[in-house]
N, CA and C atoms as a LAMMPS dump frame, in Angstrom:
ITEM: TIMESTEP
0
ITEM: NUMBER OF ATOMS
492
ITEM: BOX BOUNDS ff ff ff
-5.0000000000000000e+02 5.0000000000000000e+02
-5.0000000000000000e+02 5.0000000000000000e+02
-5.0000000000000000e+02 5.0000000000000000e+02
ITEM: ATOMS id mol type element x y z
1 1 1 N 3.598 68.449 356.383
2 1 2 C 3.91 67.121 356.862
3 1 3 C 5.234 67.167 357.623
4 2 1 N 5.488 65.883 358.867
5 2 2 C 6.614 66.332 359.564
6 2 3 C 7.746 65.117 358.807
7 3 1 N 8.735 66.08 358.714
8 3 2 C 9.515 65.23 358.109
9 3 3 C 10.029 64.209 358.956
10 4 1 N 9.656 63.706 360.092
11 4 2 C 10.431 62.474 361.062
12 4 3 C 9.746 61.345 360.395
13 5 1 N 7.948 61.787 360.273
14 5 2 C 7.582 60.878 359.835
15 5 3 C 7.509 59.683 358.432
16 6 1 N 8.366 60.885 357.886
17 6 2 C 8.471 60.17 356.386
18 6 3 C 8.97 58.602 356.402
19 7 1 N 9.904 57.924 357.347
20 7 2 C 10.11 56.453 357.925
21 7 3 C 9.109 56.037 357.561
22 8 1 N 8.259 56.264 358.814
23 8 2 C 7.094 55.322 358.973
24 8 3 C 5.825 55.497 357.82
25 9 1 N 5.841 56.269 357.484
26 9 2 C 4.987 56.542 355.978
27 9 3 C 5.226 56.091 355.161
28 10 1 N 6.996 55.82 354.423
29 10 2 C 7.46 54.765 353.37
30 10 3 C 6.728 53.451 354.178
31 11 1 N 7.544 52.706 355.12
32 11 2 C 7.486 51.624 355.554
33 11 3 C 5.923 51.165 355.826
34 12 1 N 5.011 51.964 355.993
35 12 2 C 3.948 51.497 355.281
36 12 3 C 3.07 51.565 354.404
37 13 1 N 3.615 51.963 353.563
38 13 2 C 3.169 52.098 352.062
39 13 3 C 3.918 50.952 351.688
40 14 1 N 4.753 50.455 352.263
41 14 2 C 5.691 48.934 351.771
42 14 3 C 5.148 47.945 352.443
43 15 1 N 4.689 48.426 353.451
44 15 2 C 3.753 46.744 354.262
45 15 3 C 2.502 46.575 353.548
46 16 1 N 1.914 48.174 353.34
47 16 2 C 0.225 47.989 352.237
48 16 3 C 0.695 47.263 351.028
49 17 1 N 1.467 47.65 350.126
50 17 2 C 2.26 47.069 348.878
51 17 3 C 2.171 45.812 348.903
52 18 1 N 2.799 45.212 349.762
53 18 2 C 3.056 44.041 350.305
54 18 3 C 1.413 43.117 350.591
55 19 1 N 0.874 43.497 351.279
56 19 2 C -0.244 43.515 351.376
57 19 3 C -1.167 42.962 350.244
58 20 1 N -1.316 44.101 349.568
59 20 2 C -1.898 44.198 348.6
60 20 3 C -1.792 43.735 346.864
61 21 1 N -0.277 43.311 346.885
62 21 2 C 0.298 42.799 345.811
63 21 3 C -0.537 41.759 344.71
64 22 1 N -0.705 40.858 346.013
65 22 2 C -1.674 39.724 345.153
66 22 3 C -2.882 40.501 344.646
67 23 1 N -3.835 41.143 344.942
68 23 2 C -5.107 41.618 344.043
69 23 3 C -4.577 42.132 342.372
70 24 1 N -3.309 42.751 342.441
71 24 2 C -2.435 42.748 341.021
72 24 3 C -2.422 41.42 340.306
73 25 1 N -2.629 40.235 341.222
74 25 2 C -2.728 38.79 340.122
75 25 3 C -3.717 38.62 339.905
76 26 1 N -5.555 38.875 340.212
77 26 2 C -6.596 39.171 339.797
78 26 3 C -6.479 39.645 338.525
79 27 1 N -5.937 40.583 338.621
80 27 2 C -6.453 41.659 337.485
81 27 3 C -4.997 41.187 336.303
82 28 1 N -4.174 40.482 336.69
83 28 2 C -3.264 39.666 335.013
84 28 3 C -4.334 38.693 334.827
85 29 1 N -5.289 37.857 335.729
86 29 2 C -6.166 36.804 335.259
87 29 3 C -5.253 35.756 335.842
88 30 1 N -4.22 35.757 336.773
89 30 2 C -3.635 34.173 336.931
90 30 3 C -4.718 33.377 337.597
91 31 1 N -5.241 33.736 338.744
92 31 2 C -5.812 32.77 339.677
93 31 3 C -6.983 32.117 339.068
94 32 1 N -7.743 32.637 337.455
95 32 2 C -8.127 31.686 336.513
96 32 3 C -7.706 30.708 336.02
97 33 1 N -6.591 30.83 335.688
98 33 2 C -5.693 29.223 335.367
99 33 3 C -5.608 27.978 335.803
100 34 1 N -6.312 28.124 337.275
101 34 2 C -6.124 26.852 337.977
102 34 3 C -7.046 26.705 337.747
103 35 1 N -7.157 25.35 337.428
104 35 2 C -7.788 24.397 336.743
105 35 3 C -9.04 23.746 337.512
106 36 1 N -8.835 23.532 338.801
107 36 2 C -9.947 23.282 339.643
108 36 3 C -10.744 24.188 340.558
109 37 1 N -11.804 23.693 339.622
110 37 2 C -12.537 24.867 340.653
111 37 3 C -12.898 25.306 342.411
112 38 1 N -12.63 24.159 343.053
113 38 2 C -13.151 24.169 344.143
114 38 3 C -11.584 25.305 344.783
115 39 1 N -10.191 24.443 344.444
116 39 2 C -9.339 25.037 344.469
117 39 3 C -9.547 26.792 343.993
118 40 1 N -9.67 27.424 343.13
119 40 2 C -9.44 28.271 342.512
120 40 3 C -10.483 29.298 343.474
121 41 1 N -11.981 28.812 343.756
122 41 2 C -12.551 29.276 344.903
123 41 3 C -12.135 29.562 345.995
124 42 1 N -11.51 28.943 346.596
125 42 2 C -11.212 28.704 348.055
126 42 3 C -10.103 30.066 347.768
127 43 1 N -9.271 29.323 346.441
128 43 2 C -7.894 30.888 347.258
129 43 3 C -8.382 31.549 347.056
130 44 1 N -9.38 31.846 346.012
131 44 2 C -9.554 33.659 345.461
132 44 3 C -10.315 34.325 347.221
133 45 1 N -11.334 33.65 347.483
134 45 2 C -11.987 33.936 348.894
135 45 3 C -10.909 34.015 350.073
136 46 1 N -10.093 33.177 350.283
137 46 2 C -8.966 33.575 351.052
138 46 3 C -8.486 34.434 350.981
139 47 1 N -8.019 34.857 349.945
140 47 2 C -6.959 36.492 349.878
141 47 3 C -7.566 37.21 349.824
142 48 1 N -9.064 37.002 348.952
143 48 2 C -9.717 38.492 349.421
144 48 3 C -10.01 38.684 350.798
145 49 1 N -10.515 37.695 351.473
146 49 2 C -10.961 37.854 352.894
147 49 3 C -9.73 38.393 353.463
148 50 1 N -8.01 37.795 353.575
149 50 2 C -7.385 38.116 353.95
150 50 3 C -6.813 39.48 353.963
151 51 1 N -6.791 40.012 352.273
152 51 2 C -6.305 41.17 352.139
153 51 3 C -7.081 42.079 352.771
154 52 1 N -8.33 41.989 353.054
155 52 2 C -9.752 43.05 353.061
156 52 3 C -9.712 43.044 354.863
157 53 1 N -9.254 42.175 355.877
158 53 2 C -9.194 42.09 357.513
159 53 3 C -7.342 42.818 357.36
160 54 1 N -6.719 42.959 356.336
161 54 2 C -5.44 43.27 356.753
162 54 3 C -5.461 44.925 356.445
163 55 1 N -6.333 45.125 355.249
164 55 2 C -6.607 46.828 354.685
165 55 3 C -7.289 46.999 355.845
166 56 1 N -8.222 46.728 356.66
167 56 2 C -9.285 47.315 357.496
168 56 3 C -8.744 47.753 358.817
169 57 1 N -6.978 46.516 359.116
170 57 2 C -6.824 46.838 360.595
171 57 3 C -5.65 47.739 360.32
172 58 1 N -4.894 48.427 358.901
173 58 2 C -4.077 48.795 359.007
174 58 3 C -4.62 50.709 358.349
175 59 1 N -5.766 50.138 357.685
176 59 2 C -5.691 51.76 357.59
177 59 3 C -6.652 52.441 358.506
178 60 1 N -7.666 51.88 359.276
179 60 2 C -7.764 52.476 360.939
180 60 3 C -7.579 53.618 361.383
181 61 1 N -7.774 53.993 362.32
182 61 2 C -7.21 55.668 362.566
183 61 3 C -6.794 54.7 363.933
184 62 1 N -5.568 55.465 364.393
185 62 2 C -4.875 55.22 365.02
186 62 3 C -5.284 55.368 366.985
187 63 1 N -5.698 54.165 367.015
188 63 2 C -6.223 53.704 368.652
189 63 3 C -5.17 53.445 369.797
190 64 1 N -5.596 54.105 370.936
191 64 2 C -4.864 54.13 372.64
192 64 3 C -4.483 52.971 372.551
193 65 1 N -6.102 52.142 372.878
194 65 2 C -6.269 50.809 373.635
195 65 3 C -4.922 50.201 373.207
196 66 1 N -5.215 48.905 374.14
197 66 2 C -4.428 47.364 373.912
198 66 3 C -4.889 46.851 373.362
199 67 1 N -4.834 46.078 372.146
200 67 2 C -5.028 45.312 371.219
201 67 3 C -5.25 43.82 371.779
202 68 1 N -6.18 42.997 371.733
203 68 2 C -6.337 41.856 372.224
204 68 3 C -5.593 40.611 370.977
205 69 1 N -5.29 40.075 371.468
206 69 2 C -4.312 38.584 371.092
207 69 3 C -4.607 37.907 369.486
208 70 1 N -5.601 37.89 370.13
209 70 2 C -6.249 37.12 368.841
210 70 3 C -5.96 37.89 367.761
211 71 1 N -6.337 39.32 367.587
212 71 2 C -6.169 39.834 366.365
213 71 3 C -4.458 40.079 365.848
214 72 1 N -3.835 39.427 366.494
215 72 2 C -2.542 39.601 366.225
216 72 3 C -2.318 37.913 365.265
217 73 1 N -3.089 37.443 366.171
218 73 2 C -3.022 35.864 365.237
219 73 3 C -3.847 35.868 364.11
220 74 1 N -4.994 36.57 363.974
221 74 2 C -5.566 36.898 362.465
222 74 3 C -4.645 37.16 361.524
223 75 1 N -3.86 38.506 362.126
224 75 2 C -3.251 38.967 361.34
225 75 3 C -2.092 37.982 360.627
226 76 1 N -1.683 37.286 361.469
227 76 2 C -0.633 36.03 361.244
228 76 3 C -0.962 35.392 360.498
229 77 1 N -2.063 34.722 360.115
230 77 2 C -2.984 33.858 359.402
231 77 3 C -3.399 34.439 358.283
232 78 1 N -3.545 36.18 358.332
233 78 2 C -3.996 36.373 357.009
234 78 3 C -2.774 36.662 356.572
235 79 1 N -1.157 37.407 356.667
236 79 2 C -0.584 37.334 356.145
237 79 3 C 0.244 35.8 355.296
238 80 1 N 0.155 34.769 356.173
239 80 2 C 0.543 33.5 355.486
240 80 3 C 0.059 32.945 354.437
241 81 1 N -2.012 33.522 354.248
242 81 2 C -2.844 33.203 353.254
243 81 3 C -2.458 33.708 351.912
244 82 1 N -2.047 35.071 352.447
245 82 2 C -1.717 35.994 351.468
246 82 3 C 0.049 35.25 350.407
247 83 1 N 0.716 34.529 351.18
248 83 2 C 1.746 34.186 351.296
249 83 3 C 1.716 32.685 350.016
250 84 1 N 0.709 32.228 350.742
251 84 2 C 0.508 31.12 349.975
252 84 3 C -0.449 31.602 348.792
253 85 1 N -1.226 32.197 348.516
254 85 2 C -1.682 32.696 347.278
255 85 3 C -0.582 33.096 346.049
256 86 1 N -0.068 33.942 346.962
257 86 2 C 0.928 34.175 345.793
258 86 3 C 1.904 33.368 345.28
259 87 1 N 2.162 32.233 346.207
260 87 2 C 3.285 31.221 345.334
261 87 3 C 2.307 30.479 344.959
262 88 1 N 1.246 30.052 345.064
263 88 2 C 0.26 29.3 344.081
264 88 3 C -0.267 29.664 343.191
265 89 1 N -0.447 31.076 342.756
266 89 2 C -0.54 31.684 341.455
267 89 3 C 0.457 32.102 340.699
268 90 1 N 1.696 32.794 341.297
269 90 2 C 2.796 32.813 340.67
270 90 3 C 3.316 31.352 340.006
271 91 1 N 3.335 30.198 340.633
272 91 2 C 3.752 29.145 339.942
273 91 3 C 2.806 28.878 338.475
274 92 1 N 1.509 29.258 338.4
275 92 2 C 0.546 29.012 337.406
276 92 3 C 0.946 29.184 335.882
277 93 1 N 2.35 30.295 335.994
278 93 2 C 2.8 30.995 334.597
279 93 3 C 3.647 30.094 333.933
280 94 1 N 4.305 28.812 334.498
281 94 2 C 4.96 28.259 333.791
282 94 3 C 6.589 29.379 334.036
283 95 1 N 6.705 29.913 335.195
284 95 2 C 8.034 30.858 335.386
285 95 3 C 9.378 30.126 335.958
286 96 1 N 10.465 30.996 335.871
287 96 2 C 11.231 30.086 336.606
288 96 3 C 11.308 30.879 338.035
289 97 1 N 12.107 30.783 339.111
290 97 2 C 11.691 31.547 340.665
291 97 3 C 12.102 32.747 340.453
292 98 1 N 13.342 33.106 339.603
293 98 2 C 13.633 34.507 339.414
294 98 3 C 12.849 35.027 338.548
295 99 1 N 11.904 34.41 337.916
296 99 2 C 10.691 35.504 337.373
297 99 3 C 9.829 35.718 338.318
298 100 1 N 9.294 34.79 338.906
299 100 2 C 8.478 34.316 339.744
300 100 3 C 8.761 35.892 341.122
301 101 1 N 9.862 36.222 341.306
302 101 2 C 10.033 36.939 342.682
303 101 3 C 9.987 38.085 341.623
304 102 1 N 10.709 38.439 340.367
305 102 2 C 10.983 39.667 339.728
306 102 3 C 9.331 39.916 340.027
307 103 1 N 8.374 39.168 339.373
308 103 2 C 6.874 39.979 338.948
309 103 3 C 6.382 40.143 340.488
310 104 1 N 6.408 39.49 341.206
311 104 2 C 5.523 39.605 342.849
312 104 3 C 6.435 41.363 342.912
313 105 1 N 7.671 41.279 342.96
314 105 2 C 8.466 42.497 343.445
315 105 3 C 7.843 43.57 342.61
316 106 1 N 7.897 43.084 341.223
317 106 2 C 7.32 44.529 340.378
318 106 3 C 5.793 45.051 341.238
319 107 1 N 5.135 43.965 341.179
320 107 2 C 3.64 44.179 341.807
321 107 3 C 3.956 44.696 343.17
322 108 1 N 4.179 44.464 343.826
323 108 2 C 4.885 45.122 345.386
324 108 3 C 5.082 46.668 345.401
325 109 1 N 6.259 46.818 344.608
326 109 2 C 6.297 48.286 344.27
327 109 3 C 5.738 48.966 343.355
328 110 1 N 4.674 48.43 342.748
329 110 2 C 3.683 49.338 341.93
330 110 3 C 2.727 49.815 343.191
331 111 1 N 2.123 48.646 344.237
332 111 2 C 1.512 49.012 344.855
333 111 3 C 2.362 49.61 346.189
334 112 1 N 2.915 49.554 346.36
335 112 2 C 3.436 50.376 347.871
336 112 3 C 3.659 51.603 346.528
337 113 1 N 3.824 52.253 345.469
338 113 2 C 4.025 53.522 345.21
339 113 3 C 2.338 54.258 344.96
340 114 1 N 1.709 53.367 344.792
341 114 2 C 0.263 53.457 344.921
342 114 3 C 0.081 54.055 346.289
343 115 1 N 0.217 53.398 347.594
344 115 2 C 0.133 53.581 348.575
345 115 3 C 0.184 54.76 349.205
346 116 1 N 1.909 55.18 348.813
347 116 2 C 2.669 56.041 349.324
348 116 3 C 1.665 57.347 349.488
349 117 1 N 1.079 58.065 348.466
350 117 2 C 0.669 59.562 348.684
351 117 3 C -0.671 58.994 349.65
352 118 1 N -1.48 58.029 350.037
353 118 2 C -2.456 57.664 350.561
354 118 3 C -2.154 57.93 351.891
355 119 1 N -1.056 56.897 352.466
356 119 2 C -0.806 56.952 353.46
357 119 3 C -0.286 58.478 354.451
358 120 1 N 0.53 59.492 353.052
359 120 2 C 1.381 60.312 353.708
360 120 3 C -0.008 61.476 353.783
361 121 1 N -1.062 61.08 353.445
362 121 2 C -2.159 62.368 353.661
363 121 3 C -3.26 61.598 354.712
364 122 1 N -3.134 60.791 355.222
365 122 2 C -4.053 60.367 356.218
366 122 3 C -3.318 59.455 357.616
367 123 1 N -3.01 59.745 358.23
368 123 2 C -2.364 58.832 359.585
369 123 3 C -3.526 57.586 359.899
370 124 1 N -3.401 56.774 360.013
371 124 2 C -2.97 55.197 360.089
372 124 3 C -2.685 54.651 361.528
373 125 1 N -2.852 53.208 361.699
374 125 2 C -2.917 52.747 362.989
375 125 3 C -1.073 51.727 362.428
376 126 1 N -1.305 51.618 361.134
377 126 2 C -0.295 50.874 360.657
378 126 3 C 1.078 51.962 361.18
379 127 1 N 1.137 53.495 359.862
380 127 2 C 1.689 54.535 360.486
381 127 3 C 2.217 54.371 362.288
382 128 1 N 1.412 54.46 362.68
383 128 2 C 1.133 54.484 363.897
384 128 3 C 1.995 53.77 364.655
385 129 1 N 1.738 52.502 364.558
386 129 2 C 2.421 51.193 364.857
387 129 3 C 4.214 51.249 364.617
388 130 1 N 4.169 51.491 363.097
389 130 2 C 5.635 51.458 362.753
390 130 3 C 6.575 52.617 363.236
391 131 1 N 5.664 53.794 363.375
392 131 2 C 6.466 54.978 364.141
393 131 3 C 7.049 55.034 365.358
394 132 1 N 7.262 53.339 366.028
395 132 2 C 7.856 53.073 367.059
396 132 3 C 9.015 52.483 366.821
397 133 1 N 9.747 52.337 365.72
398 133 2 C 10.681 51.757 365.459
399 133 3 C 11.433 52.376 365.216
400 134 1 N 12.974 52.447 365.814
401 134 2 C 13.985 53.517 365.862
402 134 3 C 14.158 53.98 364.111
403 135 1 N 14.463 55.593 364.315
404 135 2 C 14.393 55.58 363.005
405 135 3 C 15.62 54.737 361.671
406 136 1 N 16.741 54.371 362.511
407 136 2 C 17.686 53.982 361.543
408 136 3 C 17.406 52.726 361.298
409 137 1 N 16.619 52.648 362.387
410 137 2 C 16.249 50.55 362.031
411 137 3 C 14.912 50.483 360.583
412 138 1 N 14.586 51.47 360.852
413 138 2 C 13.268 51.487 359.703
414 138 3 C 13.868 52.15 358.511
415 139 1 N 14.918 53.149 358.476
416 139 2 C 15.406 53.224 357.453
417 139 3 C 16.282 52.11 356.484
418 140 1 N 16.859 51.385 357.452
419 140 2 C 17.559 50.451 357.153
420 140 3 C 16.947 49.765 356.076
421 141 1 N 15.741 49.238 357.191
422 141 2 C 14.873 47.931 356.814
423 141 3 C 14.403 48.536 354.995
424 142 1 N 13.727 49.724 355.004
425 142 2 C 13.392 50.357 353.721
426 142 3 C 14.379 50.519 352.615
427 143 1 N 15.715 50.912 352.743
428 143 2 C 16.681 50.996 352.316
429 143 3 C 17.029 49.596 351.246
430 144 1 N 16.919 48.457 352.475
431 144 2 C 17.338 47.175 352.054
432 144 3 C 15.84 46.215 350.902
433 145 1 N 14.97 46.55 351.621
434 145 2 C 13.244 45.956 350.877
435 145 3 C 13.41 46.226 349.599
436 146 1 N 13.754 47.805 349.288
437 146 2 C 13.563 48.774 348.042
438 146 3 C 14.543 48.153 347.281
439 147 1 N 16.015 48.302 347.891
440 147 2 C 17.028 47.307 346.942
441 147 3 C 16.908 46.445 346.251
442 148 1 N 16.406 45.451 346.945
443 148 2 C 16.431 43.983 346.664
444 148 3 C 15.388 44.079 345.483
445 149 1 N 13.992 44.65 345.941
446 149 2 C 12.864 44.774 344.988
447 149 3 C 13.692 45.686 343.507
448 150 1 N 13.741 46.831 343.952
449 150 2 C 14.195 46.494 342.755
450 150 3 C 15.509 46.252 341.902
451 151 1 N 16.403 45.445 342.511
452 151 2 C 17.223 44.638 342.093
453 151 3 C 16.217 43.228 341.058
454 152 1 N 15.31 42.987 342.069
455 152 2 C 14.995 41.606 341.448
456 152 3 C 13.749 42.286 340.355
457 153 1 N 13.424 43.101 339.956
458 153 2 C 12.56 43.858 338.772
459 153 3 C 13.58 44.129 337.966
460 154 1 N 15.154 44.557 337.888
461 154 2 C 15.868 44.278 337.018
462 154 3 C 16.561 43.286 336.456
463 155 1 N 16.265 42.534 337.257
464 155 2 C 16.66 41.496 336.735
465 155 3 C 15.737 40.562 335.888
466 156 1 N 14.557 40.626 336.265
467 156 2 C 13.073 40.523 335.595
468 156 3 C 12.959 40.558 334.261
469 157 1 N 13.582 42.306 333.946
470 157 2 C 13.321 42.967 332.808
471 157 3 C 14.663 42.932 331.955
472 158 1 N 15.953 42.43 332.166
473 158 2 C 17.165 42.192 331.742
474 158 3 C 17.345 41.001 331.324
475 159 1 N 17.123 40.071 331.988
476 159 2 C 17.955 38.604 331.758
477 159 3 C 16.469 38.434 330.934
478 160 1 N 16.93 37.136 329.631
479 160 2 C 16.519 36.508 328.989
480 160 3 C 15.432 35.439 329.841
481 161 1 N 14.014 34.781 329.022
482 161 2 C 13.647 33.962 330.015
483 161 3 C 14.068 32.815 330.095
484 162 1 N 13.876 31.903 331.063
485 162 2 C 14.25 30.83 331.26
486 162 3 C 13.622 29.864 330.675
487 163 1 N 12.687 29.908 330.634
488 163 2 C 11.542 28.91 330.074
489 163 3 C 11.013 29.221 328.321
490 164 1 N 11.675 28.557 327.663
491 164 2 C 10.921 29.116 326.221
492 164 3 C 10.323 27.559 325.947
C-alpha cells in the first residue's frame, strides 16, 4: 500500500463511519421506541434508503466521467436524512445532548474503525474523491474529527449521567 494514500483512506473510513453510524441505532433497538407507527416507518425506510444510495455511490470503483448534478443533490438529501434520523432517535433515550453526541461519536468510530481495513484493501470512488484534497488539509480535518470524537466518548464514559 502507498503510504500518501493513507489520508484519504482514514478520511474515508470517517465519511463511511459517519455514514453508516445510524444502522448502529437499529441494532440498540432505538428507532422501536417511537411510538407511532407511520412515523417510525417512514424514518427506518429513509435511512435505510439513504444509507444504502450513499454505500453504493461511495464504495464504487473509481470513475473518469463527470458526475451529473443531481446526484450530488441526492447525495445532499440523503446525508440530511441520515442527519435527521439520528437526532430523532438519539432523542428517544431520554439523554441529555452530551450523551446524545458521546453515543452517535462512539457509533461513528466503531464504524469508521470497521471501515478502515475495507477501504485500505479496495480503492473507492469516495478514496478517490478525497485524494484530491491537499494532504495537510485532510490531515488536519482527521486529526481534528478523531479528537473531538473521541473527546466526546470520554466524556460519555466519565461524567456521571444527567438524567436519573
Amino acid at each position: 500500500m502507498n503510504p500518501s494514500r493513507l489520508p484519504a483512506i482514514a478520511l474515508a473510513a470517517c465519511v463511511l463511519g459517519l455514514a453508516t453510524c445510524p444502522f448502529l441505532y437499529f441494532v440498540s433497538g432505538a428507532p422501536f421506541e417511537i411510538v407511532a407507527p407511520v412515523q417510525r416507518t417512514v424514518l427506518i425506510c429513509g435511512a435505510v434508503i439513504a444509507g444504502m444510495f450513499l454505500l453504493g455511490r461511495f464504495l464504487r470503483r473509481p470513475s473518469v466521467g463527470h458526475e451529473h448534478p443531481s446526484l450530488w443533490a441526492a447525495e445532499g438529501i440523503s446525508w440530511a436524512t441520515l442527519l435527521y434520523f439520528v437526532v430523532v432517535v438519539s432523542d428517544m433515550r431520554l439523554m441529555s445532548d452530551r450523551e446524545r453526541v458521546g453515543s452517535t461519536c462512539l457509533f461513528f468510530l466503531g464504524m469508521a474503525l470497521l471501515w478502515l481495513p475495507i477501504i485500505a484493501l479496495r480503492r473507492t470512488a469516495l478514496e478517490h474523491r478525497l485524494a484530491g484534497i491537499p494532504r495537510t488539509v485532510s490531515m488536519g480535518a482527521l486529526v481534528v474529527l478523531l479528537a473531538v470524537s473521541g473527546f466526546m466518548v470520554y466524556l460519555l464514559f466519565t461524567l456521571p449521567p444527567e438524567f436519573l
